[in-house]
ChimeraX commands (.cxc) that place a marker at each C-alpha (Angstrom):
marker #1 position 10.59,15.30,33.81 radius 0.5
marker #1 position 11.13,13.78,29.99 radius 0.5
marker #1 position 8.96,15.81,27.91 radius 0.5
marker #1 position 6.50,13.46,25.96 radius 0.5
marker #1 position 7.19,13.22,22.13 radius 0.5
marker #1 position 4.50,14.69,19.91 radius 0.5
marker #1 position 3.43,13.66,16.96 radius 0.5
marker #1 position 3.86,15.46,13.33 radius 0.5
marker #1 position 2.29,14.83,10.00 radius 0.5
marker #1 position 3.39,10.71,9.83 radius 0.5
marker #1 position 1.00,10.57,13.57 radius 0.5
marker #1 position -1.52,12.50,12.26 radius 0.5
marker #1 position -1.86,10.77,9.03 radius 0.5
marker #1 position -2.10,7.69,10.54 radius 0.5
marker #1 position -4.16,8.94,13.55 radius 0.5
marker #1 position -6.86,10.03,10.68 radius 0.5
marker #1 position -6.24,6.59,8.63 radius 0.5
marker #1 position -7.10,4.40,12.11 radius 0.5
marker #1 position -10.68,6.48,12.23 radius 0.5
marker #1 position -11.58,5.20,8.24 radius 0.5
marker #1 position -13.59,2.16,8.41 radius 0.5
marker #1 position -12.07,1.54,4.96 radius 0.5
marker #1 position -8.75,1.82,6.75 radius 0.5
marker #1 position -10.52,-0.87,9.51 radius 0.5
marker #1 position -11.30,-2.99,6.53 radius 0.5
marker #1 position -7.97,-2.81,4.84 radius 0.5
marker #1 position -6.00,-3.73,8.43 radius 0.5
marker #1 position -8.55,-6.43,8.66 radius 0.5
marker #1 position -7.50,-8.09,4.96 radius 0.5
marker #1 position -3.62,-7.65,6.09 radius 0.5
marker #1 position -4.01,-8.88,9.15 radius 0.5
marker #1 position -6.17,-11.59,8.88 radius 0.5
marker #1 position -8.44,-10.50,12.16 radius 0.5
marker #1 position -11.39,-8.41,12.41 radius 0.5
marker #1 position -11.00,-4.71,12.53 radius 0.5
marker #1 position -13.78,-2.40,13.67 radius 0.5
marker #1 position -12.12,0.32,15.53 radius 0.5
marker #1 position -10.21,2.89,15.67 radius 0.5
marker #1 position -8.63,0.95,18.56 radius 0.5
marker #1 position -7.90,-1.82,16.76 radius 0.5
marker #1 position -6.14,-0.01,13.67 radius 0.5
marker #1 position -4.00,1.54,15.78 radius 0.5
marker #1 position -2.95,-1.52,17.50 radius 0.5
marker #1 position -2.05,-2.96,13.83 radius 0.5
marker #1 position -0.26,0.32,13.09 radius 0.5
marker #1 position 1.67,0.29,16.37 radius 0.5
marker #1 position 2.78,-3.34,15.84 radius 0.5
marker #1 position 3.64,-3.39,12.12 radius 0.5
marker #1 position 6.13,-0.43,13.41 radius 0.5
marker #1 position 7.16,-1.63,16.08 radius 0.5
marker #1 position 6.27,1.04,18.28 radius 0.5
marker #1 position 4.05,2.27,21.26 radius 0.5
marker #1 position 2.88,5.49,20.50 radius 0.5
marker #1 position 2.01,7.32,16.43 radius 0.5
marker #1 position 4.08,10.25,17.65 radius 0.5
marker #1 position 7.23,7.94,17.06 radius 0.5
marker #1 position 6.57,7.62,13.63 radius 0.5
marker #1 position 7.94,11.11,13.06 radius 0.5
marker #1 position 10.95,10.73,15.64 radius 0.5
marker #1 position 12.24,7.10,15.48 radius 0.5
marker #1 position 13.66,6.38,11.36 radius 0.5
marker #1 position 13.45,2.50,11.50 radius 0.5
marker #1 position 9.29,3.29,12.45 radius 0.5
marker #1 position 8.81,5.72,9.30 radius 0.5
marker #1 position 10.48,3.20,7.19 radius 0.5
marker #1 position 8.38,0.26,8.34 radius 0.5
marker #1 position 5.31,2.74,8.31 radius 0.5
marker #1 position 5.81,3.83,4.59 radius 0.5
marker #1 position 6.78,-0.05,3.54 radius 0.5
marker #1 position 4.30,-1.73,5.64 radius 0.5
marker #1 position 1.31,0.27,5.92 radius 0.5
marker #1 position 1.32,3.74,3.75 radius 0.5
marker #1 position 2.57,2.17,0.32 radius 0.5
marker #1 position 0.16,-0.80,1.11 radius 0.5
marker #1 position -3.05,0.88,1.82 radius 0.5
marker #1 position -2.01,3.04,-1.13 radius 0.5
marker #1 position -2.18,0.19,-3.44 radius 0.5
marker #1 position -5.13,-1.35,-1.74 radius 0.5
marker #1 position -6.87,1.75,-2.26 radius 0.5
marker #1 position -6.02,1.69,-5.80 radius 0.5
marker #1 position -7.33,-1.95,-6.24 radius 0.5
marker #1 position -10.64,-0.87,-5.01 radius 0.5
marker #1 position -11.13,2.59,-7.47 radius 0.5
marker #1 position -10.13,0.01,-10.23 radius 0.5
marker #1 position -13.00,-2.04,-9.91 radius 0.5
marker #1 position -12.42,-4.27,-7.47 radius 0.5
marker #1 position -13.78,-4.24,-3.97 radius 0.5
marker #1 position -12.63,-3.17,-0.93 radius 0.5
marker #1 position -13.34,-6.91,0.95 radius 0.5
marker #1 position -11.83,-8.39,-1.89 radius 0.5
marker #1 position -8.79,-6.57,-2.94 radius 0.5
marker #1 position -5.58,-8.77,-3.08 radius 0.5
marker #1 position -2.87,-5.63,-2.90 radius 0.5
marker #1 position -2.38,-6.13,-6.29 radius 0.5
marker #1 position -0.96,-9.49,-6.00 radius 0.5
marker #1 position 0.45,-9.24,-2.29 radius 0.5
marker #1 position -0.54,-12.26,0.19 radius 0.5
marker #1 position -1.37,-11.02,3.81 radius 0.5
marker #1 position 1.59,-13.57,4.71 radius 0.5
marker #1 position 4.09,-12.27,2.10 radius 0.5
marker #1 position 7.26,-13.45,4.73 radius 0.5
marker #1 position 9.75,-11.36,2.70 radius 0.5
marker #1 position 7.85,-8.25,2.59 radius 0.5
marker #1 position 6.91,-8.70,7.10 radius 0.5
marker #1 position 10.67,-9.12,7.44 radius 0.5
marker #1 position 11.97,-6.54,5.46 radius 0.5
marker #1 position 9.87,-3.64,4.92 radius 0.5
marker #1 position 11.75,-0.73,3.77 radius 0.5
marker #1 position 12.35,-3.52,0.66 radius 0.5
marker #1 position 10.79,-1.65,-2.51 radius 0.5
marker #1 position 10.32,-3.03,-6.06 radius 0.5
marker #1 position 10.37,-0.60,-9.14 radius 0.5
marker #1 position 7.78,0.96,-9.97 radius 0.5
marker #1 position 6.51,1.15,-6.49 radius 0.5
marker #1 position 6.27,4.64,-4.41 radius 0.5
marker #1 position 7.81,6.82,-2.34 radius 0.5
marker #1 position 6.54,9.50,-0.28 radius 0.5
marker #1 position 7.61,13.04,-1.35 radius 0.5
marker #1 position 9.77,14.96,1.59 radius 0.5
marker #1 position 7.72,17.44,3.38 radius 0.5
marker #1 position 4.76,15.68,2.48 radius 0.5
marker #1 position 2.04,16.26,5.35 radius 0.5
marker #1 position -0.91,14.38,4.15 radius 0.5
marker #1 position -3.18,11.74,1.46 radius 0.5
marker #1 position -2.37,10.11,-1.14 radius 0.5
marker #1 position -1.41,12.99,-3.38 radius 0.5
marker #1 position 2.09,13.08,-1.95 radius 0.5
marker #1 position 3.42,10.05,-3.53 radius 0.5
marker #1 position 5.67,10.39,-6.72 radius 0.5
marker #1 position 6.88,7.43,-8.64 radius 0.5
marker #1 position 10.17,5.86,-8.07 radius 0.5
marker #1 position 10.94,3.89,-11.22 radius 0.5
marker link #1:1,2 radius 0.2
marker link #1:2,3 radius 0.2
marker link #1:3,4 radius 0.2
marker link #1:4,5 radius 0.2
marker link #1:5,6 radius 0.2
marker link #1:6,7 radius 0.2
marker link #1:7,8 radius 0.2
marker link #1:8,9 radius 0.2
marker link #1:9,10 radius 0.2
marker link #1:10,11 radius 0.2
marker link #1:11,12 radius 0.2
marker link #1:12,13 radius 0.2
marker link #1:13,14 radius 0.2
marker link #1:14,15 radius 0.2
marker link #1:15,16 radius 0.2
marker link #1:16,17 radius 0.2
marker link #1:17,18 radius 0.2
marker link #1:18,19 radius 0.2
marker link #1:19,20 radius 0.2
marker link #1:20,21 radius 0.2
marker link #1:21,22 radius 0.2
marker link #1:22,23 radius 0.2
marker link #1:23,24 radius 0.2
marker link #1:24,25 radius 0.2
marker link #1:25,26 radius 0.2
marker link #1:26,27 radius 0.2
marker link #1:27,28 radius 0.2
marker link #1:28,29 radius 0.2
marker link #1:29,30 radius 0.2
marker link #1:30,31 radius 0.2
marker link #1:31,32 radius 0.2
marker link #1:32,33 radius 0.2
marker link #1:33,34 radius 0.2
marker link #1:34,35 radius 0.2
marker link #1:35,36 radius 0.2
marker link #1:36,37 radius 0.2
marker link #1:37,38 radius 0.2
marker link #1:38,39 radius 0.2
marker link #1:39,40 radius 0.2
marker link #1:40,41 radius 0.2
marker link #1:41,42 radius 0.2
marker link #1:42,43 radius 0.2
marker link #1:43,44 radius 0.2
marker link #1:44,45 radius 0.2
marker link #1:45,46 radius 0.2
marker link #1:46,47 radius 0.2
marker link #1:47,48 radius 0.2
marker link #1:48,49 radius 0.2
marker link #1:49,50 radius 0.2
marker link #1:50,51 radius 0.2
marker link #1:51,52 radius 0.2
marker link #1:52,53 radius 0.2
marker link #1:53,54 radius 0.2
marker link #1:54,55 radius 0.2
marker link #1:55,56 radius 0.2
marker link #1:56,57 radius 0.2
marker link #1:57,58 radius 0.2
marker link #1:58,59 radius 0.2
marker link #1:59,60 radius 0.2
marker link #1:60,61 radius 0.2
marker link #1:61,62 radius 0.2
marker link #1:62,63 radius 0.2
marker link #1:63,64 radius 0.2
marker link #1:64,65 radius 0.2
marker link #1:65,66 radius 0.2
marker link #1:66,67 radius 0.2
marker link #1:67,68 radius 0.2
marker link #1:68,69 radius 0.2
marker link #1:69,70 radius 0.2
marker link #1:70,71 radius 0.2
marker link #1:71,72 radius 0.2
marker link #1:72,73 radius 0.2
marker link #1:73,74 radius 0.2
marker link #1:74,75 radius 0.2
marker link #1:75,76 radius 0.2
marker link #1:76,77 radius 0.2
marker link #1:77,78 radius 0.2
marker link #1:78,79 radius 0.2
marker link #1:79,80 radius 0.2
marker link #1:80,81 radius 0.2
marker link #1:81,82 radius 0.2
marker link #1:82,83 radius 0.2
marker link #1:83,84 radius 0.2
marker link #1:84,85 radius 0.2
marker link #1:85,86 radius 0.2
marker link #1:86,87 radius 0.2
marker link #1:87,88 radius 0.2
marker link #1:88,89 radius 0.2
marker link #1:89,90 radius 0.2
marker link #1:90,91 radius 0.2
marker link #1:91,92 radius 0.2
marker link #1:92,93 radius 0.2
marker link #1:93,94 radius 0.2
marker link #1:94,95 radius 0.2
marker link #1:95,96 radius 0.2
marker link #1:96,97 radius 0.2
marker link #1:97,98 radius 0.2
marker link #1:98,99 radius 0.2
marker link #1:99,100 radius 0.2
marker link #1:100,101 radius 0.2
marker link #1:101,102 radius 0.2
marker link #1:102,103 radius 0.2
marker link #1:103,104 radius 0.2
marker link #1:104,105 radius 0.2
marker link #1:105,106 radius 0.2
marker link #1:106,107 radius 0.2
marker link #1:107,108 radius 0.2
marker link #1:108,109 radius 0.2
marker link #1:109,110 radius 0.2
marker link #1:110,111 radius 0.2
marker link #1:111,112 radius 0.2
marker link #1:112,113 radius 0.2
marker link #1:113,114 radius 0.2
marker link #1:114,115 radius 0.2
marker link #1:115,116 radius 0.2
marker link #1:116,117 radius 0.2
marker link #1:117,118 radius 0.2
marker link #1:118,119 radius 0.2
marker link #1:119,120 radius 0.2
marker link #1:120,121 radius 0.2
marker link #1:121,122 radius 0.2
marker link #1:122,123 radius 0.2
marker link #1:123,124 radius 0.2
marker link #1:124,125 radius 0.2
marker link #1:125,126 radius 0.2
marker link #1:126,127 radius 0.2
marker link #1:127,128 radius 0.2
marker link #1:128,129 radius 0.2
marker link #1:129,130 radius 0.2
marker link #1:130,131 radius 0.2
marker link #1:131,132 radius 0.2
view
């Protein structure tokens, strides 16, 4: 019997992100689809991944890279767009399309100036550092 993989603080993290109906809201800009449950979030979260289950994120390396490029660093910034001023709805990702090709196709790509997670970091935004 193959022991089931469980999930550590990248599964959790995103486990409590897909619960946030900001979260819903933000996966609903990217995506271009309606969002309005946890369901549904972690469908997006699964598929920007390329994964079937959160617990992956903290076993399979290509998964956390596409997870911290594709939907941690971007929610970040989203996030940021809305305490700025803007509004959640609204936010553009300061300045990213939903269909940016480059960034779907490669998404461990990082400009300066962006962020990176901290190692060891379990949880929230607060474990980000710059990178530039």
């Amino acid at each position: 019997m193959t022991a089931k993989a469980k999930g550590g603080a990248l599964a959790r993290l995103a486990g409590m992100w897909c619960g946030n109906p900001d979260f819903w809201r933000f996966v609903a800009h990217r995506s271009g689809k309606p969002c309005d449950s946890a369901a549904a979030a972690r469908a997006y979260v699964l598929a920007v991944c390329g994964i079937e289950s959160r617990a992956q994120l903290d076993s399979v390396p290509a998964a956390e890279a596409k997870f911290h490029a594709g939907v941690r660093l971007r929610y970040m910034r989203w996030m940021k767009g809305a305490r700025e001023g803007g509004s959640l709805e609204h936010c553009s990702c300061l300045g990213e399309s939903p269909a940016n090709a480059e960034a779907q196709e490669n998404p461990a790509r990082r400009d300066q100036g962006d962020v990176a997670p901290v190692h060891g970091a379990t949880s929230g935004p607060t474990q980000f550092e710059s990178v530039s």
